[in-house]
Biopython code that builds the backbone (N, CA, C, O; Angstrom):
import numpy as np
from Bio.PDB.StructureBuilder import StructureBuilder

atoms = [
    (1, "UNK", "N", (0.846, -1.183, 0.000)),
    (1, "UNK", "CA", (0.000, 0.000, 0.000)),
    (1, "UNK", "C", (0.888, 1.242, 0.000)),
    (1, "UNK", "O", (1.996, 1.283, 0.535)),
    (2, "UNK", "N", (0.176, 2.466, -0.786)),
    (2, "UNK", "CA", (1.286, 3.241, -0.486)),
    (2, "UNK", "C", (0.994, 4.270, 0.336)),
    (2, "UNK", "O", (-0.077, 4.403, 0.928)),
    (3, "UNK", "N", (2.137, 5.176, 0.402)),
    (3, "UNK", "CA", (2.335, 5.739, 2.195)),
    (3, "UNK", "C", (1.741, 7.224, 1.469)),
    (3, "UNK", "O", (2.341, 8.040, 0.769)),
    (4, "UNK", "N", (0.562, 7.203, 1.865)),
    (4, "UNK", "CA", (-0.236, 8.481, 1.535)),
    (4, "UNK", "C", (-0.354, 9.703, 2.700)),
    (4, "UNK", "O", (-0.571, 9.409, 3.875)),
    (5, "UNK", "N", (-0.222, 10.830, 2.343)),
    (5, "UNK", "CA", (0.009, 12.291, 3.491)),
    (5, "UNK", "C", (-1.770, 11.920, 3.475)),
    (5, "UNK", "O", (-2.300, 12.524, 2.543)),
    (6, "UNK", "N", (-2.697, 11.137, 4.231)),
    (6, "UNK", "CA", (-3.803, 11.362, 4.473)),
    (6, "UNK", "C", (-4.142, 12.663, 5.659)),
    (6, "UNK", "O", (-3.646, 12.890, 6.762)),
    (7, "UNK", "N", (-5.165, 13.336, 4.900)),
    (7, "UNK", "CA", (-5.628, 14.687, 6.244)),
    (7, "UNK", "C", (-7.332, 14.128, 6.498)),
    (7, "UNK", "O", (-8.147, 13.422, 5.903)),
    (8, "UNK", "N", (-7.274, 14.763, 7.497)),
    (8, "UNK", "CA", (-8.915, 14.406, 7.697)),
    (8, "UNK", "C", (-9.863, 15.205, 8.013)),
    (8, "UNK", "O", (-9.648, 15.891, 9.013)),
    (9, "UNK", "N", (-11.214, 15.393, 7.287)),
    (9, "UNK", "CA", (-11.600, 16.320, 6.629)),
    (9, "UNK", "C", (-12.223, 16.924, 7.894)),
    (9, "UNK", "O", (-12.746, 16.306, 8.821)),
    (10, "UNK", "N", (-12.040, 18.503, 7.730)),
    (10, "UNK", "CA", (-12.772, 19.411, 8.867)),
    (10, "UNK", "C", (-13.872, 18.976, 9.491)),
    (10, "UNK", "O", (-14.127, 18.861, 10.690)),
    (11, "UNK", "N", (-14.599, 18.711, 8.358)),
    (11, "UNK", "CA", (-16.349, 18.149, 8.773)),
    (11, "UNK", "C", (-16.177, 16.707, 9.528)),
    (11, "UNK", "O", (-17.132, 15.974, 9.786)),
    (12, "UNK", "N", (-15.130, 16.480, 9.769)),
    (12, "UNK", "CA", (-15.310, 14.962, 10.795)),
    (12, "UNK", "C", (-15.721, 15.309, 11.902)),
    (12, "UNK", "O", (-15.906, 16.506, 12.120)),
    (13, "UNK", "N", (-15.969, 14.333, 12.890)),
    (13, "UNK", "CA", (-15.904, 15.109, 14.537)),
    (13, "UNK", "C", (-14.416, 14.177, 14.886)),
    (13, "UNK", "O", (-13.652, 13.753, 14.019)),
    (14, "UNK", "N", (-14.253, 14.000, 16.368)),
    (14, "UNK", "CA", (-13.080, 13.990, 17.372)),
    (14, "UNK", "C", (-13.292, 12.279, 17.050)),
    (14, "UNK", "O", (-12.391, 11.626, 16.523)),
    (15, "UNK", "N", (-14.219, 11.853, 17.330)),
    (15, "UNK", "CA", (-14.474, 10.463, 17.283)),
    (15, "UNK", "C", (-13.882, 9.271, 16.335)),
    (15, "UNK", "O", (-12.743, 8.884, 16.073)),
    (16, "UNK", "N", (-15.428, 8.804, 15.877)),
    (16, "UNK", "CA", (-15.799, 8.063, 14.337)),
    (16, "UNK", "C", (-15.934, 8.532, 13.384)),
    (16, "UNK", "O", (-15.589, 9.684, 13.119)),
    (17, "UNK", "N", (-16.521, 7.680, 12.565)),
    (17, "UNK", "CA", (-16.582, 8.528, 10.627)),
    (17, "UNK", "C", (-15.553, 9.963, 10.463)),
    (17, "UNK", "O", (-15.872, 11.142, 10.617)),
    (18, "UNK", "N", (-14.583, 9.531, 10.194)),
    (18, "UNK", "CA", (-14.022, 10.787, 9.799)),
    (18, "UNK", "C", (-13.757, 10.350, 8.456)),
    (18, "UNK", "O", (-13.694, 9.155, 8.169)),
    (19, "UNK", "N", (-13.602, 11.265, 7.633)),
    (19, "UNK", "CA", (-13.182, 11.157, 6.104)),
    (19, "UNK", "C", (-12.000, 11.474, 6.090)),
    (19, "UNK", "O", (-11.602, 12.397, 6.801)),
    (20, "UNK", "N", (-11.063, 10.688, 5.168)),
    (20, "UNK", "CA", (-9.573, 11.187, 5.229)),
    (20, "UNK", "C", (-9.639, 11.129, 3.659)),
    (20, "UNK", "O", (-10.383, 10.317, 3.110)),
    (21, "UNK", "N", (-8.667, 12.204, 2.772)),
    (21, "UNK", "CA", (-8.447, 12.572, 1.724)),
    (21, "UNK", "C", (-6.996, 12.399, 1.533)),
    (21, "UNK", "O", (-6.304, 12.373, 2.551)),
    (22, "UNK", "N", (-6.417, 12.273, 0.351)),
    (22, "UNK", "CA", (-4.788, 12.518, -0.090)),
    (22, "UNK", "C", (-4.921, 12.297, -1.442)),
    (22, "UNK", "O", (-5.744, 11.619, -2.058)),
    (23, "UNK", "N", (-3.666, 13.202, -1.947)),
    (23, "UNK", "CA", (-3.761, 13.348, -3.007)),
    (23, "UNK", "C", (-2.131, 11.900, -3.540)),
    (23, "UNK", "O", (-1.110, 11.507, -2.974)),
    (24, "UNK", "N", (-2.542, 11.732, -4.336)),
    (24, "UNK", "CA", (-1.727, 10.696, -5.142)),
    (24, "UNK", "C", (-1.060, 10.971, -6.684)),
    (24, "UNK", "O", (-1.620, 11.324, -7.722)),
    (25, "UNK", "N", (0.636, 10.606, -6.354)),
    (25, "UNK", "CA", (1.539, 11.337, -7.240)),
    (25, "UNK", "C", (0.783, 11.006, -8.710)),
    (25, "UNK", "O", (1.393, 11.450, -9.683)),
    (26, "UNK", "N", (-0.068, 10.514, -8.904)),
    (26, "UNK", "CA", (-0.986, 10.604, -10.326)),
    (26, "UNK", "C", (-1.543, 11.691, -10.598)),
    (26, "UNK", "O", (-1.608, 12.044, -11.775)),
    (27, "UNK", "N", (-1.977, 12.333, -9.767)),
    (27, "UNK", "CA", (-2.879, 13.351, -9.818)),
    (27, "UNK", "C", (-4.444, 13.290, -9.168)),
    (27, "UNK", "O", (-5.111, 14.248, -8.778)),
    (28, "UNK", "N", (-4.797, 11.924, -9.177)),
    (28, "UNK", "CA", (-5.680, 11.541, -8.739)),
    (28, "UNK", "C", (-6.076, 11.916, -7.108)),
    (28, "UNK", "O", (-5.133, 12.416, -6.494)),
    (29, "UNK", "N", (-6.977, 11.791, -6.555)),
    (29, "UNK", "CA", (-7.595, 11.917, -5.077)),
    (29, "UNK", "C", (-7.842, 10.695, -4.694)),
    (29, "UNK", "O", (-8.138, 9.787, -5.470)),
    (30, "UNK", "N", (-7.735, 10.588, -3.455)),
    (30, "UNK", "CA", (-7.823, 9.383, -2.773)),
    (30, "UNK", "C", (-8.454, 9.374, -1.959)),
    (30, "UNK", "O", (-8.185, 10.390, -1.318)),
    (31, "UNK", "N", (-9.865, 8.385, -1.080)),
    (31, "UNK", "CA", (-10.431, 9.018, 0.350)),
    (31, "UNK", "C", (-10.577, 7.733, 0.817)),
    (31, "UNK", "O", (-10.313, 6.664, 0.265)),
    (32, "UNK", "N", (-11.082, 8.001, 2.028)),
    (32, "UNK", "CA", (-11.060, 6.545, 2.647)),
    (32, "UNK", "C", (-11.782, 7.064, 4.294)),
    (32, "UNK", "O", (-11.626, 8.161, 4.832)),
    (33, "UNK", "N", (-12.370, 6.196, 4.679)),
    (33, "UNK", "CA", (-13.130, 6.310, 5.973)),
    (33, "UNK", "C", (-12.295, 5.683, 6.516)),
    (33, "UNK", "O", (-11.554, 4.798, 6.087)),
    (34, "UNK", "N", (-12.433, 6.299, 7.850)),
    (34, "UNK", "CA", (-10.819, 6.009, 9.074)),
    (34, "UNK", "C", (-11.302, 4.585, 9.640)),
    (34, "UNK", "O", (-10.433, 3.724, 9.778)),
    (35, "UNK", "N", (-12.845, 4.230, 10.030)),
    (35, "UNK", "CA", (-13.241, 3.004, 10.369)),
    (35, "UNK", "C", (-12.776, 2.169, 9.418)),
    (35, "UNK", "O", (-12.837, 1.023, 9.865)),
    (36, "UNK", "N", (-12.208, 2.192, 7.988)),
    (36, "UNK", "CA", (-12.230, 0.843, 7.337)),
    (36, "UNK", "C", (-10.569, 1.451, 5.944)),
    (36, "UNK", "O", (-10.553, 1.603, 4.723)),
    (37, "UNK", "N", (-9.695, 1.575, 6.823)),
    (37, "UNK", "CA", (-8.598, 2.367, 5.739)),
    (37, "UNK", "C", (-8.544, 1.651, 4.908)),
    (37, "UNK", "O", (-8.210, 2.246, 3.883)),
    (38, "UNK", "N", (-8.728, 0.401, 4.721)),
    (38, "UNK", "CA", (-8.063, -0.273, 3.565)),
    (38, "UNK", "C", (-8.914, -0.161, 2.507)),
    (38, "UNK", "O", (-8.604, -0.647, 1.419)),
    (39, "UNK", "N", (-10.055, 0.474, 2.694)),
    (39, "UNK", "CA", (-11.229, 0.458, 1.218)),
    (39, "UNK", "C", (-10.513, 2.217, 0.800)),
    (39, "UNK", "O", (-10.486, 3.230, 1.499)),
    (40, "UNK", "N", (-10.142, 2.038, -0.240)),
    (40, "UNK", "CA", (-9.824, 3.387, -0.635)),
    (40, "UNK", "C", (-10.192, 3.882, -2.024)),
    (40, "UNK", "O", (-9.649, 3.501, -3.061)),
    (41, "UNK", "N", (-11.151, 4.752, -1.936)),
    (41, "UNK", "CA", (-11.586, 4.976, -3.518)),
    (41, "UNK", "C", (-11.040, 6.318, -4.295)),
    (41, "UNK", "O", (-10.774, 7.390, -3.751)),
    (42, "UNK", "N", (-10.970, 6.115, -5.212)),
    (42, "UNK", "CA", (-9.877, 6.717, -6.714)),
    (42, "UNK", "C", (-10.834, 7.262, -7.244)),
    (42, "UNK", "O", (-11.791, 6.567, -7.586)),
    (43, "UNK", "N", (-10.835, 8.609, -7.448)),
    (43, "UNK", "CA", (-11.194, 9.967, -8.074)),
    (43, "UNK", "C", (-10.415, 11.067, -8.935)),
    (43, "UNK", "O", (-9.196, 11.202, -8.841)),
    (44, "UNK", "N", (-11.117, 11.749, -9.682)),
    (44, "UNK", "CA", (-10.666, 13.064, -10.059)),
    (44, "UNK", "C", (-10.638, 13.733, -9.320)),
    (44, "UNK", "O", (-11.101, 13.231, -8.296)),
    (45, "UNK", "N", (-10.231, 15.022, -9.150)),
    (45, "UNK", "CA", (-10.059, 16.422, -8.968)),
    (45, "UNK", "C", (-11.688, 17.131, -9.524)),
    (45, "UNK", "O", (-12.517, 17.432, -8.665)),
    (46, "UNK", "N", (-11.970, 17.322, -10.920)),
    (46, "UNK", "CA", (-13.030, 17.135, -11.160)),
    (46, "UNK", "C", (-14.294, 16.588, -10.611)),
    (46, "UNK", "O", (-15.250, 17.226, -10.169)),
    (47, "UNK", "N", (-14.176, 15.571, -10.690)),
    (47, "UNK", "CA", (-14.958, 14.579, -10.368)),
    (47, "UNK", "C", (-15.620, 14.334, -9.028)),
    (47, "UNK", "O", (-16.786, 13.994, -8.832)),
    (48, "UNK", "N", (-14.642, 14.575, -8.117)),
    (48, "UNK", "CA", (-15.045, 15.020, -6.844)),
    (48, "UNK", "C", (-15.509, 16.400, -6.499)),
    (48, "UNK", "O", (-16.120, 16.570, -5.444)),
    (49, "UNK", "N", (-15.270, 17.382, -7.295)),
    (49, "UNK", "CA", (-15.695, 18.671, -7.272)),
    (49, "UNK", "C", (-17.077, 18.904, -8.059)),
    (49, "UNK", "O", (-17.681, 19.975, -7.994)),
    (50, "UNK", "N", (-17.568, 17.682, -8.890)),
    (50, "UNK", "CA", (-18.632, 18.031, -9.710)),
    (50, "UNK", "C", (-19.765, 17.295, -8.631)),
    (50, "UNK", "O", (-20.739, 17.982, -8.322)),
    (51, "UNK", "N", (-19.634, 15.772, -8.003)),
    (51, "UNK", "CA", (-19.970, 15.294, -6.684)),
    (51, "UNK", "C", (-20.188, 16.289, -5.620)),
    (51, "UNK", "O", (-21.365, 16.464, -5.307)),
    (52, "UNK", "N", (-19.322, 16.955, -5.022)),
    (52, "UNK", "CA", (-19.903, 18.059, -4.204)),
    (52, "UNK", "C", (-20.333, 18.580, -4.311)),
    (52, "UNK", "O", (-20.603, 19.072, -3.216)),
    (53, "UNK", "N", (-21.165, 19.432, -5.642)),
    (53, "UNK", "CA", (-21.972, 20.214, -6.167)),
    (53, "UNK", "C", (-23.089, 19.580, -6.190)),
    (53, "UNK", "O", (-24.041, 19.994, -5.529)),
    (54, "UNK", "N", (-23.152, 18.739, -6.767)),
    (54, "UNK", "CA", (-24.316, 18.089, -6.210)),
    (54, "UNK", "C", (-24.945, 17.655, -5.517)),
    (54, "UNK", "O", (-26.095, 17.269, -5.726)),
    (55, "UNK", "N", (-24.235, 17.602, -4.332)),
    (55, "UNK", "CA", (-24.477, 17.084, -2.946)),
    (55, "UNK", "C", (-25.138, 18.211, -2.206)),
    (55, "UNK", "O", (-26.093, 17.997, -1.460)),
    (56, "UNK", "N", (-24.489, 19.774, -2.465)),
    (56, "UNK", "CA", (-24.323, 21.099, -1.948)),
    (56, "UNK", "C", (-25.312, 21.371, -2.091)),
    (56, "UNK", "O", (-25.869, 22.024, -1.209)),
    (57, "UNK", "N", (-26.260, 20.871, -3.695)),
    (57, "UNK", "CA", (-27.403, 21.739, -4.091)),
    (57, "UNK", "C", (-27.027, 22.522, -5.385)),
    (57, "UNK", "O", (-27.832, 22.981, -6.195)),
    (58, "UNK", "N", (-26.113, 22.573, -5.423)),
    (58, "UNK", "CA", (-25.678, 23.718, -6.438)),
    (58, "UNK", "C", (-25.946, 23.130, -7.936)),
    (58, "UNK", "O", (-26.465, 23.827, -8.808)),
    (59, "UNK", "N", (-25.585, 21.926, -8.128)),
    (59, "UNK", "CA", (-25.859, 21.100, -9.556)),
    (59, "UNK", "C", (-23.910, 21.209, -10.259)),
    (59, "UNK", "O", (-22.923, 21.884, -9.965)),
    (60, "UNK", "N", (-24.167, 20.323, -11.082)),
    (60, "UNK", "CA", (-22.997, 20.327, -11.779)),
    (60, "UNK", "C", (-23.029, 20.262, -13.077)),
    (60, "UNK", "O", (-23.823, 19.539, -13.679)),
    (61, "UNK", "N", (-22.015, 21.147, -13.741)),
    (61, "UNK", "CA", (-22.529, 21.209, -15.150)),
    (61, "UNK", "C", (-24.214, 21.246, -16.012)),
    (61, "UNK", "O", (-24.569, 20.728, -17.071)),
    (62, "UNK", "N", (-25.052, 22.193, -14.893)),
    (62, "UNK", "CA", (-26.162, 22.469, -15.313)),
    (62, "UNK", "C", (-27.149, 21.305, -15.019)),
    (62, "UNK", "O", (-28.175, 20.967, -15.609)),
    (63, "UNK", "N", (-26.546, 20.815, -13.966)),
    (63, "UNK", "CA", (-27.610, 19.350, -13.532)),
    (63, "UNK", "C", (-27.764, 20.038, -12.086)),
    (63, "UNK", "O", (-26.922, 20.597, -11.384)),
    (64, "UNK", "N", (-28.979, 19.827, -11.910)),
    (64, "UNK", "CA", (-29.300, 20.315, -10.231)),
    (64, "UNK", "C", (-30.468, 19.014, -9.809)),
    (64, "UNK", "O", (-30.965, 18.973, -8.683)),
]
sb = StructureBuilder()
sb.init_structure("model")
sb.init_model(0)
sb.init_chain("A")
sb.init_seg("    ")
for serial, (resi, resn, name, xyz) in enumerate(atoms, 1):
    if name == "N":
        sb.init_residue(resn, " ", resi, " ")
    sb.init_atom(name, np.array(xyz, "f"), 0.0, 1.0, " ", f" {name:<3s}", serial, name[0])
structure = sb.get_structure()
């Protein structure tokens, strides 16, 4: 596995479920829930930014 600078995202609390993010010398994004590190899912930059928009409300690329 490789040795990723994981941070963990503001919106976690002190506890459980925290979301951890890192970026990977591909370019790619990486995240992973701290309860289960070894599931780690592979994203864009994009891709995760068009996902949060949609999540936000905002829509992505004219999709709401």
């Amino acid at each position: 596995m490789h040795d990723y600078q994981w941070q963990k995202s503001s919106y976690s609390n002190e506890g459980v479920n925290c979301v951890n993010v890192a970026a990977a010398p591909d370019g790619t994004v990486r995240l992973r829930e701290s309860d289960t590190p070894d599931a780690i899912l592979t994203t864009t930059r994009g891709e995760l930014a068009a996902l949060l928009a949609v999540l936000k409300g905002s829509g992505a690329d004219g999709m709401s």
